[in-house]
C-alpha positions as a Markdown table, in Angstrom:
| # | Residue | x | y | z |
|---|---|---|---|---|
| 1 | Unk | 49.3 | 207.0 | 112.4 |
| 2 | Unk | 53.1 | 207.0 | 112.8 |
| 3 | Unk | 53.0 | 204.2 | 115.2 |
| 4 | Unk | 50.9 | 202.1 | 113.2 |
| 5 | Unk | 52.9 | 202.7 | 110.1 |
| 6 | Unk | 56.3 | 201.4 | 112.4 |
| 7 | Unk | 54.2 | 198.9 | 114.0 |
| 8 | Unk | 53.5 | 197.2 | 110.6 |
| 9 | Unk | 57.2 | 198.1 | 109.2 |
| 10 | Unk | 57.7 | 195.9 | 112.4 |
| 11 | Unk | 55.6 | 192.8 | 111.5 |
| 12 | Unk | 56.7 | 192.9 | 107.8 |
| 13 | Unk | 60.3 | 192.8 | 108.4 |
| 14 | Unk | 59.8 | 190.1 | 111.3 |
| 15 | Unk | 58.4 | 188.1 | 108.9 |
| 16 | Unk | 60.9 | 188.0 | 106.6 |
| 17 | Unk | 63.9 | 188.1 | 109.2 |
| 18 | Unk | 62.1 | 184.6 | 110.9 |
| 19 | Unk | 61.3 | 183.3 | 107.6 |
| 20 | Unk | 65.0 | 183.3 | 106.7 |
| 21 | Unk | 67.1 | 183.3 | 110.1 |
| 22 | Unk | 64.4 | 181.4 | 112.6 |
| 23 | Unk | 62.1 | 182.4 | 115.5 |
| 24 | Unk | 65.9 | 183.3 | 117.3 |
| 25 | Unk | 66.7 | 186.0 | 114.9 |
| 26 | Unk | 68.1 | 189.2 | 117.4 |
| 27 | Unk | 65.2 | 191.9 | 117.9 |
| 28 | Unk | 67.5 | 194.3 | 117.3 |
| 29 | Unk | 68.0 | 193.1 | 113.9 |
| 30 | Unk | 64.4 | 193.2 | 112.9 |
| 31 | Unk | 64.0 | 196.8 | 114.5 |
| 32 | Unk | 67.0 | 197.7 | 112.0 |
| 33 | Unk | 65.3 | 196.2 | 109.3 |
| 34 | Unk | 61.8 | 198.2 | 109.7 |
| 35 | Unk | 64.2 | 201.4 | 110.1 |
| 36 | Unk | 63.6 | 201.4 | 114.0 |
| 37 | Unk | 66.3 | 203.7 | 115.6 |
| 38 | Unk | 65.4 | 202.4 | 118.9 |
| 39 | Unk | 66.4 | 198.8 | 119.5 |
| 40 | Unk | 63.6 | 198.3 | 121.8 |
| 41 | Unk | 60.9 | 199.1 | 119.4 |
| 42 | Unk | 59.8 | 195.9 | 119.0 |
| 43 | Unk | 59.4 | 195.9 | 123.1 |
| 44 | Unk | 57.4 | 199.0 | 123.0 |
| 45 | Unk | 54.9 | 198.0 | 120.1 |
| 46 | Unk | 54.6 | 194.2 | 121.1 |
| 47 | Unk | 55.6 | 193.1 | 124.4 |
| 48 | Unk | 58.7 | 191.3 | 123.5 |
| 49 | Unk | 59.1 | 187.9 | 121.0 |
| 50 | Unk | 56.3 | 185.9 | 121.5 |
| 51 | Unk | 53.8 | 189.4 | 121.1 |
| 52 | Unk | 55.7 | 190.3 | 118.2 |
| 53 | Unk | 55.5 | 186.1 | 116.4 |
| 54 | Unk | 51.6 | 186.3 | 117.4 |
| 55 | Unk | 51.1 | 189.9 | 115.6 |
| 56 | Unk | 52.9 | 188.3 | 112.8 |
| 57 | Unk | 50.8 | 185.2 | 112.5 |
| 58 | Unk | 47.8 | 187.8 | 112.8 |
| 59 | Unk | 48.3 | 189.7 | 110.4 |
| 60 | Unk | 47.1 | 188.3 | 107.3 |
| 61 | Unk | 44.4 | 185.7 | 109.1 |
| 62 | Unk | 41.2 | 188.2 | 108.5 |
| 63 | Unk | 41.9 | 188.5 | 104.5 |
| 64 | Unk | 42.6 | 184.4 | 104.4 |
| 65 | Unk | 39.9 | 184.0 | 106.4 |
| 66 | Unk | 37.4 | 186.0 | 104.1 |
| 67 | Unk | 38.3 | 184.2 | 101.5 |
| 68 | Unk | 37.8 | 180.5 | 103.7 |
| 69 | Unk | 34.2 | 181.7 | 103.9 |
| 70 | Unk | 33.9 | 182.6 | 100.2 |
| 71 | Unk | 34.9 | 179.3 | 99.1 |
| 72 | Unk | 33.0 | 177.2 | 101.6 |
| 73 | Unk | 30.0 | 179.5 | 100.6 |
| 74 | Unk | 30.7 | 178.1 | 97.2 |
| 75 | Unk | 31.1 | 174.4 | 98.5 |
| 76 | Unk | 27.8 | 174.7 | 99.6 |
| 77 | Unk | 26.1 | 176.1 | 96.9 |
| 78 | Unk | 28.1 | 173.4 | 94.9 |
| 79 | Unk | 26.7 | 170.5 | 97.3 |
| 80 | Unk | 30.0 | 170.0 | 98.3 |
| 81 | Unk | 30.1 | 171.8 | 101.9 |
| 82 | Unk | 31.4 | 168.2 | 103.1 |
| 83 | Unk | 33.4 | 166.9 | 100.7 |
| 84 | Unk | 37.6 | 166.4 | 101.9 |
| 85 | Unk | 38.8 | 168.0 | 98.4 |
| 86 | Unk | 36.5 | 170.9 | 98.7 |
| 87 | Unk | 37.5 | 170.9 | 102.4 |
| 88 | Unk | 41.3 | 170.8 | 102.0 |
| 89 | Unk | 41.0 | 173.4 | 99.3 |
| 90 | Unk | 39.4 | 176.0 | 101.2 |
| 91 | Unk | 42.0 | 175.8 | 103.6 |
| 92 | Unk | 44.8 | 175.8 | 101.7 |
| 93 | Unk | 43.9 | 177.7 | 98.1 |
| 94 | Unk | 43.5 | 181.3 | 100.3 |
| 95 | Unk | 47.7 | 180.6 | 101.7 |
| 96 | Unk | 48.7 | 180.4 | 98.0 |
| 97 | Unk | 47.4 | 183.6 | 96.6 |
| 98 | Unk | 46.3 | 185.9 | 99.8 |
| 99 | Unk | 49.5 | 186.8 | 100.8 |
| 100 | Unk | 51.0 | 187.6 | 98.4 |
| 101 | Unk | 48.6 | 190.2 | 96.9 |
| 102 | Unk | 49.1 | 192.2 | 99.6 |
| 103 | Unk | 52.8 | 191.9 | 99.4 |
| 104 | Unk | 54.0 | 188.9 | 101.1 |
| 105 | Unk | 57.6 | 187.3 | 100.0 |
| 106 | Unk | 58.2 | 185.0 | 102.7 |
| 107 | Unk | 54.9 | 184.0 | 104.9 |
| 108 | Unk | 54.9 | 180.3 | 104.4 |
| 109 | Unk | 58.1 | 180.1 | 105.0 |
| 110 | Unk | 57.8 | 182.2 | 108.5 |
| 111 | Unk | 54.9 | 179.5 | 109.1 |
| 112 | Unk | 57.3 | 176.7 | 109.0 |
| 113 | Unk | 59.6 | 178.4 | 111.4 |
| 114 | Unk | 57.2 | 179.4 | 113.8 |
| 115 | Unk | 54.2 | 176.4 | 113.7 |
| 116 | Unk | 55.3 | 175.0 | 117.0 |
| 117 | Unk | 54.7 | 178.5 | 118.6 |
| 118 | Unk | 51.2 | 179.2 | 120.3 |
| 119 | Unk | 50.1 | 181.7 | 118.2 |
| 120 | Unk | 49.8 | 178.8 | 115.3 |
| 121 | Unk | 49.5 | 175.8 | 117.7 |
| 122 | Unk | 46.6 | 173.8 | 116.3 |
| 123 | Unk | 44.6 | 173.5 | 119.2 |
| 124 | Unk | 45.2 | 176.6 | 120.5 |
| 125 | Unk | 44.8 | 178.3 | 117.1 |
| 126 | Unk | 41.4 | 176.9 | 116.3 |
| 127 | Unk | 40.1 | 178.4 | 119.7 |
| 128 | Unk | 41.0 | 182.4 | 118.8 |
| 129 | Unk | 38.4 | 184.9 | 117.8 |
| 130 | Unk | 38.6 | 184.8 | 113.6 |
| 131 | Unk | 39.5 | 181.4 | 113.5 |
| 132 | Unk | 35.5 | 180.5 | 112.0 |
| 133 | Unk | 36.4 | 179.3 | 109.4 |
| 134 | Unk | 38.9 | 177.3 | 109.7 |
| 135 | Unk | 37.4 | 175.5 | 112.8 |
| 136 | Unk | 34.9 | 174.6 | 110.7 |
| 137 | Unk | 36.7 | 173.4 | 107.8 |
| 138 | Unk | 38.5 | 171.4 | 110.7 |
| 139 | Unk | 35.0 | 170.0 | 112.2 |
| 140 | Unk | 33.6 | 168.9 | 108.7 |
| 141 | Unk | 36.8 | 167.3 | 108.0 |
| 142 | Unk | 36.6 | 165.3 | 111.2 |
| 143 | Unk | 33.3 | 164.6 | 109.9 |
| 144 | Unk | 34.2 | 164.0 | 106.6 |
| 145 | Unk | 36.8 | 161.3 | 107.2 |
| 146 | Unk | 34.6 | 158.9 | 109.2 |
| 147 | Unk | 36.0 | 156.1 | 107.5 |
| 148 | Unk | 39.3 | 156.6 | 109.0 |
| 149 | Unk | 39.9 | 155.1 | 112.7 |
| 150 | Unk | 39.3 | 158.0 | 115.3 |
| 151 | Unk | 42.6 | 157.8 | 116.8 |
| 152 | Unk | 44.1 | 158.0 | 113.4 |
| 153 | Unk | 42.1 | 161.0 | 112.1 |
| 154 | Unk | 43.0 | 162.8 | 115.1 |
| 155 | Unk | 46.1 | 162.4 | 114.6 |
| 156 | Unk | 46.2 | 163.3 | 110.6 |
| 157 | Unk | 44.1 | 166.5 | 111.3 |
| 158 | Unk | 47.0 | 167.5 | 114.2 |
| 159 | Unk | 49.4 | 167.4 | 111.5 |
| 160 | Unk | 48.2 | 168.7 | 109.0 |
| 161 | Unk | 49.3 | 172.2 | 109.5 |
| 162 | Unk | 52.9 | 170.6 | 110.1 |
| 163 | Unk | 52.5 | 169.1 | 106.4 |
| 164 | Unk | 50.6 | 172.1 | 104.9 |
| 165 | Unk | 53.4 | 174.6 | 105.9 |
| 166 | Unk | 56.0 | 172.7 | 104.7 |
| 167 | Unk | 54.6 | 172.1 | 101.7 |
| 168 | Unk | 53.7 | 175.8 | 101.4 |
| 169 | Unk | 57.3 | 176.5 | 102.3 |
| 170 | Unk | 58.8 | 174.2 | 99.5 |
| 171 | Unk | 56.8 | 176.0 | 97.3 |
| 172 | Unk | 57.3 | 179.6 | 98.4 |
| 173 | Unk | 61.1 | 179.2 | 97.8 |
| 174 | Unk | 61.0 | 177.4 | 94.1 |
| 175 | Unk | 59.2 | 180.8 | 93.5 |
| 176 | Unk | 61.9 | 182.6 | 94.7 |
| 177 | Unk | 64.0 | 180.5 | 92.8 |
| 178 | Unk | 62.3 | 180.7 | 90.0 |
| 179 | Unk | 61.5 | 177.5 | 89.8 |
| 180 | Unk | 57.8 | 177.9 | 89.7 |
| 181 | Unk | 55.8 | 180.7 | 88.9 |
| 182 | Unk | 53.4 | 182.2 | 91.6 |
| 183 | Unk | 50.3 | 181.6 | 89.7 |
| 184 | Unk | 50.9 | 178.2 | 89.0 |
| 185 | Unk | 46.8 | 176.8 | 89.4 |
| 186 | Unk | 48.6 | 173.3 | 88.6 |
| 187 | Unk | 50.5 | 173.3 | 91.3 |
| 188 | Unk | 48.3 | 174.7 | 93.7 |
| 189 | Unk | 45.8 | 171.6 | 92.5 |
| 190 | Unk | 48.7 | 169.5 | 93.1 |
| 191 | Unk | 49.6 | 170.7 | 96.7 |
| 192 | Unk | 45.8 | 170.3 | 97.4 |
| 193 | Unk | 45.9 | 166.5 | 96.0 |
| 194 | Unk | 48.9 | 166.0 | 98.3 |
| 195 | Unk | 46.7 | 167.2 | 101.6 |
| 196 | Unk | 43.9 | 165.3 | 100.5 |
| 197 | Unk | 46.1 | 162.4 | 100.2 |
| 198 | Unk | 47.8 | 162.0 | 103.6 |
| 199 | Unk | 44.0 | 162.7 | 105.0 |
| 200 | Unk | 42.7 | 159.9 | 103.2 |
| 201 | Unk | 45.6 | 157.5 | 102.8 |
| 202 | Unk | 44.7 | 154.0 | 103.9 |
| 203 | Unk | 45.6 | 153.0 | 107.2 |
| 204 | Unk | 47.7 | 150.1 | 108.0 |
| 205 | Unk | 47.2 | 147.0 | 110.2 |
């Protein structure tokens, strides 16, 4: 039990050590900050940097990914299981509010630092075990957006989570600002408009 406690003391304070110093913040320093007497904790417990990033990324996936399901349940009963706003809003509506009941301060903001690393790598990502949701938010979207030129929609959906966590970044510090309360369903419709808009957006000649 000890070593699960420090192992998610680990993963918190890596979180918010990345969040606000980058992906190169010293492991020392985040073994400090979970109260870690020995510098190589995070070694011991996850292999090095890139096993510590990926048990990060991790951690909060299966309560964001329950609530995926919950909502696309509702799409469907809704007649909307294919619909791009319904879509978008599954995806993103869970990152707004998820986290952050179970404590989160600065998880979008470690998504923005780290969404070039594997562990959130779209391609990559959609291929792990507990990804079902999202893969298939990310297939009926494909379907969903047939009037948009292959090429082109591949190329939106790769993005997206480049878009989405900056946006959820943006957001995440005009809370801590107080700039913008937490709750804020109008913003969080807003941020969903935004998504829906770059997907749709007409496409030049």
């Amino acid at each position: 039990m000890a070593s699960a406690d420090a192992r998610e003391r680990i993963i918190v304070a890596a979180e918010r050590l990345i969040a606000e110093h980058g992906v190169e913040v010293p492991l020392r320093d985040i073994a400090t900050a979970a109260g870690q007497r020995n510098n190589s904790a995070v070694q011991y417990h996850f292999g090095g940097r890139d096993g510590l990033i990926d048990a990060v990324a991790e951690h909060r996936i299966a309560d964001l990914e329950q609530h995926r399901l919950e909502l696309l349940t509702e799409a469907e009963a809704t007649g909307e299981a294919h619909d791009v706003r319904a879509l978008v809003a599954a995806l993103v509506v869970p990152m707004l509010t998820v986290p952050y009941e179970h404590g989160a301060t600065h998880y979008a903001r470690f998504l923005e630092q780290v969404r070039t690393h594997p562990a959130l790598a779209a391609d990559a990502n959609l291929d792990r075990a507990g990804r079902a949701a999202v893969r298939l938010i990310i297939m009926r979207l494909d379907r969903a957006l047939e009037d948009v030129p292959p090429a082109v929609r591949r190329r939106r959906l790769r993005v997206l989570p480049t878009v989405l966590f900056a946006l959820l970044a943006d957001r995440e510090r005009a809370v801590c600002a107080d700039d913008l309360s937490q709750d804020d369903a109008h913003t969080a419709s807003e941020l969903v408009d935004l998504v829906v808009g770059m997907l749709t957006a007409p496409v030049s000649t």
